[in-house]
MDAnalysis code that builds the backbone (N, CA, C; Angstrom):
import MDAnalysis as mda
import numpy as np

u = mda.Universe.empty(165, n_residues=55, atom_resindex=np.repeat(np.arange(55), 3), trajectory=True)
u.add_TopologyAttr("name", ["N", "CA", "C"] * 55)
u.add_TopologyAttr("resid", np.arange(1, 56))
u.add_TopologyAttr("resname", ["UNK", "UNK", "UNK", "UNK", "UNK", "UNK", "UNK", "UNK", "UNK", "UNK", "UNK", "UNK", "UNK", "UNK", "UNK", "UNK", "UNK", "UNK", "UNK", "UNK", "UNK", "UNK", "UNK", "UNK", "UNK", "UNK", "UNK", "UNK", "UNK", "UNK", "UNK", "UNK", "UNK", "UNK", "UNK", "UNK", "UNK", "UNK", "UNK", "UNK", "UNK", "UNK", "UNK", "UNK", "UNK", "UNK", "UNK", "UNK", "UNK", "UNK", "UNK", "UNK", "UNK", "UNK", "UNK"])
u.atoms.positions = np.array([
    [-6.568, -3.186, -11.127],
    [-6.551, -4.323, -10.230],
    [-6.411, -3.848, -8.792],
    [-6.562, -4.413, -8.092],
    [-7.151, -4.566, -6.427],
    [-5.853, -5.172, -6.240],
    [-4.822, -4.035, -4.813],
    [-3.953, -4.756, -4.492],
    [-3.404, -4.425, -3.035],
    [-2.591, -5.435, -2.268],
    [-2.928, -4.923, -0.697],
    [-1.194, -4.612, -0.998],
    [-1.052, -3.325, -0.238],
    [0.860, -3.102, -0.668],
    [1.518, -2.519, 0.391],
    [2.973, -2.974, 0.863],
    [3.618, -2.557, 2.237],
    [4.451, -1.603, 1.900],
    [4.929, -0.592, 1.622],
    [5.866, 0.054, 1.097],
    [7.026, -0.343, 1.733],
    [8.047, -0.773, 1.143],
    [9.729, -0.831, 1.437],
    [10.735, 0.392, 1.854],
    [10.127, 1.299, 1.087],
    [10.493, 2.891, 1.752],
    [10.481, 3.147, 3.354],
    [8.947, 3.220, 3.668],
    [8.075, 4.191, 4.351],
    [7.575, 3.319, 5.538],
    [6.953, 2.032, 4.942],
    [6.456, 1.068, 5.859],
    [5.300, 0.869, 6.274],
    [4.775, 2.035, 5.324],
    [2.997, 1.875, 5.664],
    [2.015, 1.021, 4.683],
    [0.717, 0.879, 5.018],
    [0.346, -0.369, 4.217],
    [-0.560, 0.514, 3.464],
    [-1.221, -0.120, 2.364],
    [-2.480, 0.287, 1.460],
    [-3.406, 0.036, 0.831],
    [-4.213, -0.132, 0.568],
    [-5.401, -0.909, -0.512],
    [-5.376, -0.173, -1.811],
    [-5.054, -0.850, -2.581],
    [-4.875, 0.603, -3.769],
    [-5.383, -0.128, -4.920],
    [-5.480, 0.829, -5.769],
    [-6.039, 0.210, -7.419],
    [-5.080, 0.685, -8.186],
    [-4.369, -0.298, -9.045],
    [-3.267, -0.128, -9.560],
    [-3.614, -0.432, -11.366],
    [-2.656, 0.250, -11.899],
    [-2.401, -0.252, -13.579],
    [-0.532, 0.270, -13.871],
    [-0.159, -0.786, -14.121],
    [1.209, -0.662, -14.791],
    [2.237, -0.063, -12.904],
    [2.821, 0.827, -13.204],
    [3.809, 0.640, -11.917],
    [3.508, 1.109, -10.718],
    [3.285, 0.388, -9.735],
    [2.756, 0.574, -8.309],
    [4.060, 1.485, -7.921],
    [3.054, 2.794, -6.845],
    [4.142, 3.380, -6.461],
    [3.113, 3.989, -4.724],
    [4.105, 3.711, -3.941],
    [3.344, 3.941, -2.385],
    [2.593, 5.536, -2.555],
    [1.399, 5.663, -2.129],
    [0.433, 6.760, -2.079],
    [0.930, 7.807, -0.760],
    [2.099, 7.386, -0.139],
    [2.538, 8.290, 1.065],
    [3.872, 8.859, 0.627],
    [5.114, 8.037, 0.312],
    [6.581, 9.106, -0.232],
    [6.430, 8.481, -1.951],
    [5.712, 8.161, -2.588],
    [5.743, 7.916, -3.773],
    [7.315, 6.927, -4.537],
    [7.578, 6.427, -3.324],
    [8.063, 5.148, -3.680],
    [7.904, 4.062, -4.522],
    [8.725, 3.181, -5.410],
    [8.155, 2.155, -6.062],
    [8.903, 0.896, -5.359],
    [9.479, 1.041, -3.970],
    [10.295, 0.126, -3.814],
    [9.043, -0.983, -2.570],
    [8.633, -1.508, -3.253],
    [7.641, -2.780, -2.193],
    [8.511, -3.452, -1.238],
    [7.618, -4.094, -0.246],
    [8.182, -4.830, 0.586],
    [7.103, -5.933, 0.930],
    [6.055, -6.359, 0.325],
    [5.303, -7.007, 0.240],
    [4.151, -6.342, -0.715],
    [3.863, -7.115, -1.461],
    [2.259, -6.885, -2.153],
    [1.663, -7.862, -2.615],
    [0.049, -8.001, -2.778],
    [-0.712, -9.570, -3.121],
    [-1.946, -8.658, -3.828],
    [-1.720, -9.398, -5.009],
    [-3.051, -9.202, -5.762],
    [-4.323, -10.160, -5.795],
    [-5.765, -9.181, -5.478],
    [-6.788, -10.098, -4.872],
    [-7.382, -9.425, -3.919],
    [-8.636, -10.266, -3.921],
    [-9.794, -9.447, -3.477],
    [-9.491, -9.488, -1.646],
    [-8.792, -10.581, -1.077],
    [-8.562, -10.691, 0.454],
    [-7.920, -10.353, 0.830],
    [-7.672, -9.478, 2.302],
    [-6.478, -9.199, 2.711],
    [-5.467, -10.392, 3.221],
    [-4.170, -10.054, 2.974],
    [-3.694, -11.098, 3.408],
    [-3.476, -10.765, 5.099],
    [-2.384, -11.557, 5.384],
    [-2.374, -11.921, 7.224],
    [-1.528, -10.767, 7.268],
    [-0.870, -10.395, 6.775],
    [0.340, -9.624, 7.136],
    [-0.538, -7.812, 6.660],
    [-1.468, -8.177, 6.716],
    [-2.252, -6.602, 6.124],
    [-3.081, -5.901, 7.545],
    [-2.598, -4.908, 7.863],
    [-3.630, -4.605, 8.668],
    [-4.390, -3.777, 7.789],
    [-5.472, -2.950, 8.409],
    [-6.283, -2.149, 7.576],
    [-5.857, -0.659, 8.147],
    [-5.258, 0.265, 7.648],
    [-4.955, 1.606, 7.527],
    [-5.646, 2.308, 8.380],
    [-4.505, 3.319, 8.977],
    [-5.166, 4.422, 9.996],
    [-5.571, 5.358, 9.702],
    [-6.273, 6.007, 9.609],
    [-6.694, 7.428, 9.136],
    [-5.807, 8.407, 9.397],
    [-5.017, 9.012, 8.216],
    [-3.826, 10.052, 8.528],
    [-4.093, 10.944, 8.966],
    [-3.445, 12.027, 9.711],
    [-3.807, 13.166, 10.222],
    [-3.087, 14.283, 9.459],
    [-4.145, 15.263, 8.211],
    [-3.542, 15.824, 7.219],
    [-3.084, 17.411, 8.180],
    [-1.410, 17.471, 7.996],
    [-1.013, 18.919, 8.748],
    [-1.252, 20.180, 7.692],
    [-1.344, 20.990, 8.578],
    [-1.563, 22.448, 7.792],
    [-3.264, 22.832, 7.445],
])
């Protein structure tokens, strides 16, 4: 499933495809702070920055 997710940890947002326990794709957190399942973003979603990978 298609899901838009805020991490409660970390604070960053995501578009992710999920099955069984969502866990943030940045500190591998499972603690949410918003998530909505569905094809639209919601209002509170921006769309993700392109990380800058170190090393």
């Amino acid at each position: 499933m298609k899901a838009y997710f805020m991490c409660g940890s970390c604070g960053k947002q995501v578009q992710i495809e999920f099955e069984g326990t969502i866990r943030c794709p940045h500190c591998k957190s499972t603690k949410t702070k918003h998530i909505l399942v569905g094809s639209r973003p919601p209002a509170w979603f921006k769309q993700p920055q392109q990380e800058v990978k170190n090393g």
